[in-house]
Backbone as CSV, one residue per row, in Angstrom:
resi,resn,N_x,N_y,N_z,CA_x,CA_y,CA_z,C_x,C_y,C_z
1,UNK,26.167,9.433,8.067,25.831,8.457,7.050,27.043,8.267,6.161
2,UNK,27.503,7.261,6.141,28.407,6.622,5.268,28.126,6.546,3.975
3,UNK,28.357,7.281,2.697,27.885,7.057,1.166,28.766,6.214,0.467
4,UNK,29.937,6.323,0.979,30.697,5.470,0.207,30.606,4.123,0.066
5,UNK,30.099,3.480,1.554,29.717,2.050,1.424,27.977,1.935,0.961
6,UNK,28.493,1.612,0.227,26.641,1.081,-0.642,26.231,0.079,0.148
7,UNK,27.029,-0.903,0.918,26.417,-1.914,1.396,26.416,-1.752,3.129
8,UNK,26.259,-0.040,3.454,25.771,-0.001,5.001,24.407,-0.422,4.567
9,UNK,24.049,-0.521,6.281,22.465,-1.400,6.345,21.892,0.199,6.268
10,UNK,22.347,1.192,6.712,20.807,2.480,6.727,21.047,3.238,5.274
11,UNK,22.093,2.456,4.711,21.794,3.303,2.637,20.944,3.714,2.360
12,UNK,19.894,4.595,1.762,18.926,5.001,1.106,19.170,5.339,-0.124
13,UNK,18.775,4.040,-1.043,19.160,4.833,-2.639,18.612,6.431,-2.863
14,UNK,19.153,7.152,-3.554,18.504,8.721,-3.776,19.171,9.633,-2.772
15,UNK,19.524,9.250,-1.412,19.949,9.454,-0.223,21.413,10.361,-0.079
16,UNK,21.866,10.667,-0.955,23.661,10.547,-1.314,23.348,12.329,-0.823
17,UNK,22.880,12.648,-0.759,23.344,14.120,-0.268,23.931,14.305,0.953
18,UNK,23.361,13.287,1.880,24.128,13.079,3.217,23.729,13.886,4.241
19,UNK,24.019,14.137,5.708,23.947,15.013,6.503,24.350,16.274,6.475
20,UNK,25.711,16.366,5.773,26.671,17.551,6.424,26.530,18.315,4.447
21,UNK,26.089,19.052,4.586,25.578,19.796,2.836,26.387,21.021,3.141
22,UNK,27.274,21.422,2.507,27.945,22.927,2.442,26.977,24.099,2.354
23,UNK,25.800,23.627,1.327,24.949,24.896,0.893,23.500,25.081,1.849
24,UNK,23.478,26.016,2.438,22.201,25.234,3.810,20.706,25.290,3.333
25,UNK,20.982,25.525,1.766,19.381,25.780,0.938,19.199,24.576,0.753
26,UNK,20.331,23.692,0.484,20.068,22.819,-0.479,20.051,21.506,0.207
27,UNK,20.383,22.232,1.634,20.296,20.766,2.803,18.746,21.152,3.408
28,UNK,18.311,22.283,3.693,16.741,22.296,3.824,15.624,21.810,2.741
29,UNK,16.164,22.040,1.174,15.083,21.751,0.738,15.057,20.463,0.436
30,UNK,16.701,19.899,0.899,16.619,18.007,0.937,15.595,17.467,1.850
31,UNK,15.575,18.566,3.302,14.735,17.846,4.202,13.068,18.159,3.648
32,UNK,12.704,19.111,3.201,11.503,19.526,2.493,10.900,18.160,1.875
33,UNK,12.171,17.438,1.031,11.794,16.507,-0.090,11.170,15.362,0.461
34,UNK,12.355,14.923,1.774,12.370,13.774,2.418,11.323,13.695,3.083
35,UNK,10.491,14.662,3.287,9.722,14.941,4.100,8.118,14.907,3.015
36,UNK,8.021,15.135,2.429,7.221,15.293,1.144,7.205,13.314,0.551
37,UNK,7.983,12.843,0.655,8.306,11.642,0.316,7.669,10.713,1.365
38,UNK,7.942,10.810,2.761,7.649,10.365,3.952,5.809,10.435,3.830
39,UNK,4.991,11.316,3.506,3.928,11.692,3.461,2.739,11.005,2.642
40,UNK,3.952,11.205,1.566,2.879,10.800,0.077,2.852,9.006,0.160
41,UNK,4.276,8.775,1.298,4.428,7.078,0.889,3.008,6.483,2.292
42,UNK,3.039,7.470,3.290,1.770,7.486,4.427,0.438,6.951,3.716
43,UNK,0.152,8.371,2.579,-1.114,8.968,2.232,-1.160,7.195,1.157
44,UNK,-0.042,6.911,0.687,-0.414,6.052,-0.611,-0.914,4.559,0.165
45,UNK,-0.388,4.526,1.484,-0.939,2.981,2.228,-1.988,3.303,2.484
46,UNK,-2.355,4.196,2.706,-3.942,4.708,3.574,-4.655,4.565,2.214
47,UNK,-4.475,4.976,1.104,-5.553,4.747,0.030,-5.605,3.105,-0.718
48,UNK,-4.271,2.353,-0.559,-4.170,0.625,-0.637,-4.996,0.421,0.813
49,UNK,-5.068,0.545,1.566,-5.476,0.036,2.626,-7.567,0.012,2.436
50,UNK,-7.765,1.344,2.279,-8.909,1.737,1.632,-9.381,1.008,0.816
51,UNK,-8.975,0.679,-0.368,-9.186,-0.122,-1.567,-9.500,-1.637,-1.050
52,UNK,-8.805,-2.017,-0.234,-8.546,-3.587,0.184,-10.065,-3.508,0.898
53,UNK,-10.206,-2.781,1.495,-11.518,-2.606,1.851,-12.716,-2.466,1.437
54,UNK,-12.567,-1.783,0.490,-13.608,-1.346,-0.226,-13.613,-2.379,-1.294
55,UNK,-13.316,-3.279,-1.710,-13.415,-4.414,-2.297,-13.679,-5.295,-1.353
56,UNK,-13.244,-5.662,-0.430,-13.640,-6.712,0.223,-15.313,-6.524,0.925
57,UNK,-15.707,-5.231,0.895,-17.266,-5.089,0.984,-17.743,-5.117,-0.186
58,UNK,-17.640,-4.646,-1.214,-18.423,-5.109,-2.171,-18.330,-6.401,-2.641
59,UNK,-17.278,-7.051,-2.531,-17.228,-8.872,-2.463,-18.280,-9.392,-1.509
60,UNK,-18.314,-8.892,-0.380,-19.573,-9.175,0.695,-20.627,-9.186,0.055
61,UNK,-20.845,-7.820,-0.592,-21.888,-7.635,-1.150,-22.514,-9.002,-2.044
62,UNK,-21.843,-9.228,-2.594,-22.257,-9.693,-3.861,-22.285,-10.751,-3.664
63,UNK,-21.448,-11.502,-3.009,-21.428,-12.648,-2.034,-22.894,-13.340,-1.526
64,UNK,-23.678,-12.161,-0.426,-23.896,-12.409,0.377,-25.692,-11.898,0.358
65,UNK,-25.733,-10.904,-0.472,-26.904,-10.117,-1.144,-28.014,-11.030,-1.931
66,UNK,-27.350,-11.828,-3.048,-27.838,-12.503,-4.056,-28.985,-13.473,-3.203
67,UNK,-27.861,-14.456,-2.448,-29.743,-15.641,-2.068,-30.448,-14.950,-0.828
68,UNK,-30.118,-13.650,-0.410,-31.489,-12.835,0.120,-32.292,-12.379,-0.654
69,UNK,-32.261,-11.968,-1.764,-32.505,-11.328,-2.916,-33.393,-12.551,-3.301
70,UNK,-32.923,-13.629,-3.601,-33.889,-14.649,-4.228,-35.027,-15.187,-3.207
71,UNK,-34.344,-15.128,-1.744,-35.481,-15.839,-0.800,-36.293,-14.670,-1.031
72,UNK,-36.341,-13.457,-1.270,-37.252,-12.818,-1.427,-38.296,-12.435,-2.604
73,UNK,-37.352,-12.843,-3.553,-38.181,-12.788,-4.709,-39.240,-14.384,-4.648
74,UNK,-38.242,-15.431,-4.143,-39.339,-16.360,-4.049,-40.496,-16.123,-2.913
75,UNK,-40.380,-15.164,-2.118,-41.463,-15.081,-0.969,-42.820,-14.523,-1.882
76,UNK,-42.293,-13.281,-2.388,-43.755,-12.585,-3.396,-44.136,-13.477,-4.196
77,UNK,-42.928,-14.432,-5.034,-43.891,-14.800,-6.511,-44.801,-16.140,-5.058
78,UNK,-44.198,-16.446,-3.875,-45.475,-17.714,-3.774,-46.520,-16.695,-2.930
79,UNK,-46.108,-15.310,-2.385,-47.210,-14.957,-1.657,-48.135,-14.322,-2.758
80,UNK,-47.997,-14.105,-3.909,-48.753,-13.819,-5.394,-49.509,-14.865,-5.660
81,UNK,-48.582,-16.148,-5.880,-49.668,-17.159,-5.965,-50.794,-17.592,-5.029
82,UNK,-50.313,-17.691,-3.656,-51.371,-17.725,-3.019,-52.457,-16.844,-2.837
83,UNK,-52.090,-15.756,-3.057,-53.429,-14.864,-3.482,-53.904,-15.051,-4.524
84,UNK,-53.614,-15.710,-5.831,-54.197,-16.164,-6.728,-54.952,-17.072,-6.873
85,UNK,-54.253,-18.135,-6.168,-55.578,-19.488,-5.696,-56.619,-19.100,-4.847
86,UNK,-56.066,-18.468,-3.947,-57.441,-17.918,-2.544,-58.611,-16.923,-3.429
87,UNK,-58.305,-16.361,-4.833,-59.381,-15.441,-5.023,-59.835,-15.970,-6.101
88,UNK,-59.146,-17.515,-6.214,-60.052,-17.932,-7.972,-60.497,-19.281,-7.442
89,UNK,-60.438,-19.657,-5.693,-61.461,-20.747,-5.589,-62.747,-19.676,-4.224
90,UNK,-62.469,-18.871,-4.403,-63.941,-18.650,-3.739,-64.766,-17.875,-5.475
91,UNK,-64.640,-17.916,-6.300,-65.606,-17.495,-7.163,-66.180,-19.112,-8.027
């Protein structure tokens, strides 16, 4: 990896420690990091990805719930009424 040119195409800002590290702690716990970084950036699409989802069902929801909800509320109040007329014209 080239550090000196900022404008290679595989640069990684943060990146500047490079391959070749004199101290071999400090080149493992680079890979530790990079690696820790690689994970959390995994774990963080998987929970955007989640979300996009989980909104877009409760948008369904709410969407799609409501005029079932009413065809049903209108089914009782007329199947109410009709039991109301049927038991106040036979008396």
């Amino acid at each position: 990896m080239n550090i000196d040119n900022k404008n290679d195409h595989y640069f990684e800002h943060g990146h500047e420690l490079g391959d070749s590290v004199e101290d071999p702690f400090m080149g493992y716990l680079h890979k530790i990091i990079r690696g820790a970084v690689r994970v959390l950036a995994t774990l963080m699409v998987l929970v955007i990805v989640w979300g996009i989802g989980d909104v877009l069902h409760v948008l369904y929801q709410r969407l799609i719930a409501p005029p079932f909800m009413l065809f049903g509320t209108a089914g009782v109040v007329l199947a109410l009424g009709i039991t109301y007329w049927l038991l106040g014209k036979k008396s």
